[in-house]
C-alpha positions as a LaTeX table, in Angstrom:
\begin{tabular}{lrrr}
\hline
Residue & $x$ (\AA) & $y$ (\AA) & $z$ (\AA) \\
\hline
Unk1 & 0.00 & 0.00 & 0.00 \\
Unk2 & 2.90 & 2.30 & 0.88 \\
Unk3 & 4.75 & 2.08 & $-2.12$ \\
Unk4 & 2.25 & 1.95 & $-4.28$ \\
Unk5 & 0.10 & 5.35 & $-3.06$ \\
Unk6 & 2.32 & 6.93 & $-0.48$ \\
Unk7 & 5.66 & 6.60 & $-2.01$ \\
Unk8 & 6.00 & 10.24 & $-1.68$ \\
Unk9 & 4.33 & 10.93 & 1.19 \\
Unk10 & 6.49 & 10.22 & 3.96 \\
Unk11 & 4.52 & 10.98 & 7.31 \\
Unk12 & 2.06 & 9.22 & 6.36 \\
Unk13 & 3.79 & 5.86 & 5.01 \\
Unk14 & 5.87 & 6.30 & 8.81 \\
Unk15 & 2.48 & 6.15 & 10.53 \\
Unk16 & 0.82 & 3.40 & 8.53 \\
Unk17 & 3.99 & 1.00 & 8.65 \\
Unk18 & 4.57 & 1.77 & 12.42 \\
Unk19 & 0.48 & 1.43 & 13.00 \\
Unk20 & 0.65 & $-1.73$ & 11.13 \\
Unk21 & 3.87 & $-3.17$ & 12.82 \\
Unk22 & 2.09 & $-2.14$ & 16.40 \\
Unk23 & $-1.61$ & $-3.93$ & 15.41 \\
Unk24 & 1.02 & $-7.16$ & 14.80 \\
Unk25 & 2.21 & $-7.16$ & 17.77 \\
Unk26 & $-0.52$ & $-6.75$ & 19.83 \\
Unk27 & $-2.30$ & $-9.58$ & 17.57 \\
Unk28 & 0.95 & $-11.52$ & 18.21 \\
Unk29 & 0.61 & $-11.24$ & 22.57 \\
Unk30 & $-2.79$ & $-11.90$ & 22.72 \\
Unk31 & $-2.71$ & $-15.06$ & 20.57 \\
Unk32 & $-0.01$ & $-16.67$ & 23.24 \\
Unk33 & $-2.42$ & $-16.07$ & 25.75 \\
Unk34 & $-5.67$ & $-17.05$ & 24.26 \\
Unk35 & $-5.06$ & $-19.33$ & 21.75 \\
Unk36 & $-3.87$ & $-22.73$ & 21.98 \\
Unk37 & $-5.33$ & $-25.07$ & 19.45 \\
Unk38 & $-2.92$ & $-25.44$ & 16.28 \\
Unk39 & $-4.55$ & $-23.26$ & 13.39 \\
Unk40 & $-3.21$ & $-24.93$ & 9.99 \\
Unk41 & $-4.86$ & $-23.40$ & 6.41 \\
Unk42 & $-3.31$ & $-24.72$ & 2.90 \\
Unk43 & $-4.23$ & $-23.33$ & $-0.36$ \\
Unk44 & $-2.83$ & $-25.57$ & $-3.59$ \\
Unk45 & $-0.59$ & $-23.65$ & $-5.15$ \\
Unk46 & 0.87 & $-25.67$ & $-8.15$ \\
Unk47 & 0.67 & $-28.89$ & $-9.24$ \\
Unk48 & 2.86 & $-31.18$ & $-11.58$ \\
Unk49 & 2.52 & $-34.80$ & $-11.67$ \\
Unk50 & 3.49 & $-35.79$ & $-8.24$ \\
Unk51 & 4.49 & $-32.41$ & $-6.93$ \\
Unk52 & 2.06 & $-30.59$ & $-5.11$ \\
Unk53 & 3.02 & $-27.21$ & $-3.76$ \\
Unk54 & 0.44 & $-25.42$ & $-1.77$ \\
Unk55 & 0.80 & $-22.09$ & 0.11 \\
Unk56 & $-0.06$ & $-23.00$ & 3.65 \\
Unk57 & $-0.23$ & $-21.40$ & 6.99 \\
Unk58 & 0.84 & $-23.20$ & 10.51 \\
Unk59 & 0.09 & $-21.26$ & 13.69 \\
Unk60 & 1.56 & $-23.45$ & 16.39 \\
Unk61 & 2.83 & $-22.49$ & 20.07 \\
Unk62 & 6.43 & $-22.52$ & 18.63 \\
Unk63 & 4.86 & $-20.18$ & 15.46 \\
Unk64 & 3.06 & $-17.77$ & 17.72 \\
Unk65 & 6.02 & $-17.21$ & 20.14 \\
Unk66 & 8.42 & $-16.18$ & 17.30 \\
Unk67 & 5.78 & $-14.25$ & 15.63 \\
Unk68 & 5.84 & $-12.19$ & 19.17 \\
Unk69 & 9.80 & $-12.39$ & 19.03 \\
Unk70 & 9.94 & $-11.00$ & 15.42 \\
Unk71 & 7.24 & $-8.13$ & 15.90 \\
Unk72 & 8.24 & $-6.60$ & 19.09 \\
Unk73 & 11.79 & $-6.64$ & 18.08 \\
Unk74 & 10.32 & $-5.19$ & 15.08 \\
Unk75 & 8.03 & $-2.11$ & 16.09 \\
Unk76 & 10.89 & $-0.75$ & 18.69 \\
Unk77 & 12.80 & $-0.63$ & 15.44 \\
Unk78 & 9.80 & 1.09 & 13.32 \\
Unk79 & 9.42 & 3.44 & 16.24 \\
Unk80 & 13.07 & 4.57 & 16.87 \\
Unk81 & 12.92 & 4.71 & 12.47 \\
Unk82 & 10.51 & 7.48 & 13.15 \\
Unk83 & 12.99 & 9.98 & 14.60 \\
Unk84 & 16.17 & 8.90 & 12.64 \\
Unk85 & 14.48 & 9.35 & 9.26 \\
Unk86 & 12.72 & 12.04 & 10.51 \\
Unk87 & 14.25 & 14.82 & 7.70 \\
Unk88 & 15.12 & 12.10 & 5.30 \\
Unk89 & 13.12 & 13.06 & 1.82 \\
Unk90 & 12.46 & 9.38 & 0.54 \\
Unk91 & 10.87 & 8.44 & 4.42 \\
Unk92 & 7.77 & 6.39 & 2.47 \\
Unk93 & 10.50 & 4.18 & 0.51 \\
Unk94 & 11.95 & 3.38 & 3.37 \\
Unk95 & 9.01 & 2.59 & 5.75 \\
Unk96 & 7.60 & 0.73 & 2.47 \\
Unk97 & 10.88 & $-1.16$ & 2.27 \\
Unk98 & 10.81 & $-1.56$ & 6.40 \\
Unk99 & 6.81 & $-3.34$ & 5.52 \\
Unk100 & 7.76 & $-5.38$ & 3.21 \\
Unk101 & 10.81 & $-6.72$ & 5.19 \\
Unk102 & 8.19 & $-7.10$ & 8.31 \\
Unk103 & 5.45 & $-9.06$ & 6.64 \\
Unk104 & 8.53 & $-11.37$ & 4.92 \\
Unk105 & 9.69 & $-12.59$ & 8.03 \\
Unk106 & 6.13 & $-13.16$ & 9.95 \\
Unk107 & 5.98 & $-15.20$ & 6.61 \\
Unk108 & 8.94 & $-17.39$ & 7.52 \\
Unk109 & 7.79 & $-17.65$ & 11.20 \\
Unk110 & 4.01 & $-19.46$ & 9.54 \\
Unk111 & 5.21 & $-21.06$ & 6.65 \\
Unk112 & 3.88 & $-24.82$ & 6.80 \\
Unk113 & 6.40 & $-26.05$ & 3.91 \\
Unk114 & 9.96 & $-25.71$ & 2.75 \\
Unk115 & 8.87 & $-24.41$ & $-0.68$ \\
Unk116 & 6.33 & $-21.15$ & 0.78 \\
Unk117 & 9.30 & $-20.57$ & 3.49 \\
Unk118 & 11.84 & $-19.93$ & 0.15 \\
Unk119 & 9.23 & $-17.73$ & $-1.06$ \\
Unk120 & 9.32 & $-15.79$ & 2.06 \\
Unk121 & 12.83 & $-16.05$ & 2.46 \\
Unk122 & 13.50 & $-14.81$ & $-0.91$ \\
Unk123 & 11.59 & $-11.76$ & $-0.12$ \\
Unk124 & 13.77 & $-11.30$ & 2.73 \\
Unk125 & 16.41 & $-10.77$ & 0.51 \\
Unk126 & 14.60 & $-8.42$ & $-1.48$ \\
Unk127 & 14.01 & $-6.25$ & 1.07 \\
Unk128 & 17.44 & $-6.37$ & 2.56 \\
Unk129 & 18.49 & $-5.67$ & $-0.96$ \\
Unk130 & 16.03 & $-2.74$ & $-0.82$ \\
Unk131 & 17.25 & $-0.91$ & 2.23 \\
Unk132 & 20.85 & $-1.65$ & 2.50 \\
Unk133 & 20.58 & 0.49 & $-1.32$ \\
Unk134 & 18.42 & 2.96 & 0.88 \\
Unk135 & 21.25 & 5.98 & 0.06 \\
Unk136 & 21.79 & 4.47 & $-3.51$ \\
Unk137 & 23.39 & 7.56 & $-4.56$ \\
Unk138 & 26.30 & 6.81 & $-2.81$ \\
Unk139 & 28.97 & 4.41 & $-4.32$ \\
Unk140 & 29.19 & 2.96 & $-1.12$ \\
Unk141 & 25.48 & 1.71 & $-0.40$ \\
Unk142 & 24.79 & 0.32 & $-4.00$ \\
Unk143 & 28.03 & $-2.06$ & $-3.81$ \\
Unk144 & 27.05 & $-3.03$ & $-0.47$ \\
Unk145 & 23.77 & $-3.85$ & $-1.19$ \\
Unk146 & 25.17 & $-5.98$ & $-4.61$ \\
Unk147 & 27.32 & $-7.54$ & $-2.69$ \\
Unk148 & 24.55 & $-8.44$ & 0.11 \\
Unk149 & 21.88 & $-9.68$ & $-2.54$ \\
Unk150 & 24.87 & $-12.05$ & $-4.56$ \\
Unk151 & 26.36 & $-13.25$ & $-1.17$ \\
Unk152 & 22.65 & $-14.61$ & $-0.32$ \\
Unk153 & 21.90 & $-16.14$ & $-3.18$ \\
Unk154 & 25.51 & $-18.39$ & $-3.21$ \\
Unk155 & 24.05 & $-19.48$ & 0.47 \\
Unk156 & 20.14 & $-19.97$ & $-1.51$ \\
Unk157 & 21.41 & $-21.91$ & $-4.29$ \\
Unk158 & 22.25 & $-24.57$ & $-2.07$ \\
Unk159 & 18.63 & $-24.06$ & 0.71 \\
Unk160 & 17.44 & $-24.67$ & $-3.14$ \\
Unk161 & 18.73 & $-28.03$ & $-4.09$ \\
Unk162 & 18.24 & $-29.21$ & $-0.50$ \\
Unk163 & 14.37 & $-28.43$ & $-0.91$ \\
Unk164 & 14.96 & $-30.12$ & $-4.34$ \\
Unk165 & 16.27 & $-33.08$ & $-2.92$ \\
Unk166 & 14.31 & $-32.97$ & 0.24 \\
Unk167 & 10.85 & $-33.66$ & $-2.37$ \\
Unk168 & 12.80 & $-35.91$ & $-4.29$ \\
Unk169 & 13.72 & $-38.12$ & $-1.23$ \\
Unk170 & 10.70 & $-37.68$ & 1.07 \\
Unk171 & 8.07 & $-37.18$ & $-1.79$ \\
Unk172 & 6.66 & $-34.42$ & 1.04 \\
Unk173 & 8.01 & $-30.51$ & 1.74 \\
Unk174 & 5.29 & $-30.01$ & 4.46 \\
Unk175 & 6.86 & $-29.42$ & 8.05 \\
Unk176 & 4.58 & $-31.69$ & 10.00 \\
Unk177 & 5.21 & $-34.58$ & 7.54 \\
Unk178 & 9.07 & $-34.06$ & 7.65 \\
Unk179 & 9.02 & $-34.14$ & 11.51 \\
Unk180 & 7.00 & $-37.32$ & 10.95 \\
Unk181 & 9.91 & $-38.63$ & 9.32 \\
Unk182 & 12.82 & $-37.45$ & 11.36 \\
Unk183 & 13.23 & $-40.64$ & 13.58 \\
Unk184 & 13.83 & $-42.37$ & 10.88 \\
Unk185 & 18.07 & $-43.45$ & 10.88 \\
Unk186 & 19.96 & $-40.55$ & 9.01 \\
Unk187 & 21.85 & $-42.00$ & 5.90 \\
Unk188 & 24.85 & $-40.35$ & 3.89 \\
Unk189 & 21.91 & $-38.52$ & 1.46 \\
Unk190 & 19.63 & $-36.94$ & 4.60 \\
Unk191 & 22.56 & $-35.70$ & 6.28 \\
Unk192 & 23.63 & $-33.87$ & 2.59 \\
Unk193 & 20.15 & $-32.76$ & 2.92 \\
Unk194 & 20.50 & $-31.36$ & 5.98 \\
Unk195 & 23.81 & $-29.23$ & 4.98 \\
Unk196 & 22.26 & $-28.09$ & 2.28 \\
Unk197 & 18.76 & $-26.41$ & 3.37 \\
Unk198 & 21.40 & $-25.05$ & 6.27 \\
Unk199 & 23.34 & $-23.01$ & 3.78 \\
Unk200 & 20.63 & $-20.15$ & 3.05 \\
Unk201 & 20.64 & $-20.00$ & 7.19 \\
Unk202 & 24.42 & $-19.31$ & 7.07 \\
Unk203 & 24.51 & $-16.99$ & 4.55 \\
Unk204 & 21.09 & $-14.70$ & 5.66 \\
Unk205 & 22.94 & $-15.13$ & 9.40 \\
Unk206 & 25.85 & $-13.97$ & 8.23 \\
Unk207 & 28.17 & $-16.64$ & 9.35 \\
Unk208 & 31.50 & $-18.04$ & 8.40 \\
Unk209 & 32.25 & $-18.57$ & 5.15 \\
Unk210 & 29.47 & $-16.41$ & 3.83 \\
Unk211 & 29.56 & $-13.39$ & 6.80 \\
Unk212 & 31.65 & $-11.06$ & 4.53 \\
Unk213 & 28.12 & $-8.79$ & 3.45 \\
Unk214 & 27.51 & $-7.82$ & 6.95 \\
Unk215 & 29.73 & $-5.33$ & 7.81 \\
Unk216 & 29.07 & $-3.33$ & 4.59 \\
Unk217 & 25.28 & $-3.64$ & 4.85 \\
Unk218 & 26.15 & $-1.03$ & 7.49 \\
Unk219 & 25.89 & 1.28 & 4.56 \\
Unk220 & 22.37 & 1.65 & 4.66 \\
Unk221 & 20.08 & 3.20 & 7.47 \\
Unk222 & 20.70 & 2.39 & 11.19 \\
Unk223 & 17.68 & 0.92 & 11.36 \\
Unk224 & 18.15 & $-1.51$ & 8.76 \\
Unk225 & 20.40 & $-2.97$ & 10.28 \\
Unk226 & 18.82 & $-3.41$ & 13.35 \\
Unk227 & 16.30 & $-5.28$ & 11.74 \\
Unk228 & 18.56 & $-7.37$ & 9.78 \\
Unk229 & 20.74 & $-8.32$ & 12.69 \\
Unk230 & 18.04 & $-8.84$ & 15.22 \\
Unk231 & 15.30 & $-9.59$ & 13.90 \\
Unk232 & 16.19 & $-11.44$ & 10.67 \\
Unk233 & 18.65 & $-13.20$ & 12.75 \\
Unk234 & 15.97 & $-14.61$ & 15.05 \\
Unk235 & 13.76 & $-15.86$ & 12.62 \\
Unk236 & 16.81 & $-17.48$ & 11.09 \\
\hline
\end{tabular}
């Protein structure tokens, strides 16, 4: 909504993204304390042959205490955003780009299935892509942000082929199916699963080999980094 009516219009994209980020959180607390059934909705997303991807939802107790994690972590961020871009003339990119990055990682935190969680993580990147190139003007901030999107997608390549393999092997990318599955004695190919879905963790997480983005994603906004290291991290 912000970028695509309020682009220009700062104080008001500050208010809706910070009103929006505030509404999740609140949504987020009260859920922990009233609800405690599982709440599970799949919508078929794309089918071929035997491969059936569906975009589904899966509110859990682990779900609803990261979605609390993720948006309180993430409206203190929003709300100290409000003074530090206070004089900043493209305010309504940013709090469009600080949305987007929100609503991304409340994706990860519900996604029911390897295949909507790359979707989610994907736009992750996007965003982070997005905001580190906040001051694109600047030499500085569109190399960092290059180097942060290419850096990524090394580490995605291989979350890729392990989701790849993962249907190929299990015939299933739903969560509660896979934990279904997990007792079952590890062989050489689950364990190469394994390292392989954990390399788009490393790189987003910024660890060793693929940490070298980090320190320039410092070229964008404070608060983008705030949200990459903490929040991001979390969900990660």
């Amino acid at each position: 909504v912000i970028l695509l009516f309020f682009r220009r219009e700062g104080e008001t994209a500050a208010k809706i993204s910070v009103g929006a980020a505030g509404l999740v959180m609140v949504l987020a607390l009260s859920s922990i304390f009233r609800e405690t059934e599982i709440v599970a909705s799949r919508v078929q997303w794309l089918k071929l042959g035997e491969l059936d991807l569906a975009f589904g939802l899966l509110l859990d107790a682990d779900a609803r205490l990261l979605l609390f994690v993720v948006s309180f972590v993430g409206f203190w961020i929003h709300v100290f955003s409000l003074g530090y871009m206070r004089d900043d003339p493209a305010k309504g990119r940013f709090f469009g780009g600080m949305s987007i990055f929100m609503f991304s990682m409340l994706g990860i935190v519900m996604a029911d299935n390897l295949a909507m969680l790359f979707v989610f993580w994907e736009l992750v990147g996007f965003s982070s892509y997005m905001l580190i190139a906040h001051y694109f003007q600047t030499e500085e901030a569109s190399a960092a942000s290059r180097k942060a999107l290419v850096v990524n997608r090394l580490g995605d390549v291989g979350f890729l082929l392990g989701i790849a393999l993962t249907q190929a092997r299990f015939g299933t990318l739903e969560f509660a199916d896979l934990e279904k599955m997990a007792g079952v004695q590890p062989d050489l190919l689950t364990s190469g699963l394994g390292f392989l879905l954990i390399c788009g963790f490393i790189a987003k997480s910024a660890q060793f080999p693929l940490h070298v983005w980090l320190p320039d994603a410092m070229a964008g906004p404070t608060p983008v980094s705030a949200l990459i290291h903490a929040a991001t991290m979390v969900a990660a």
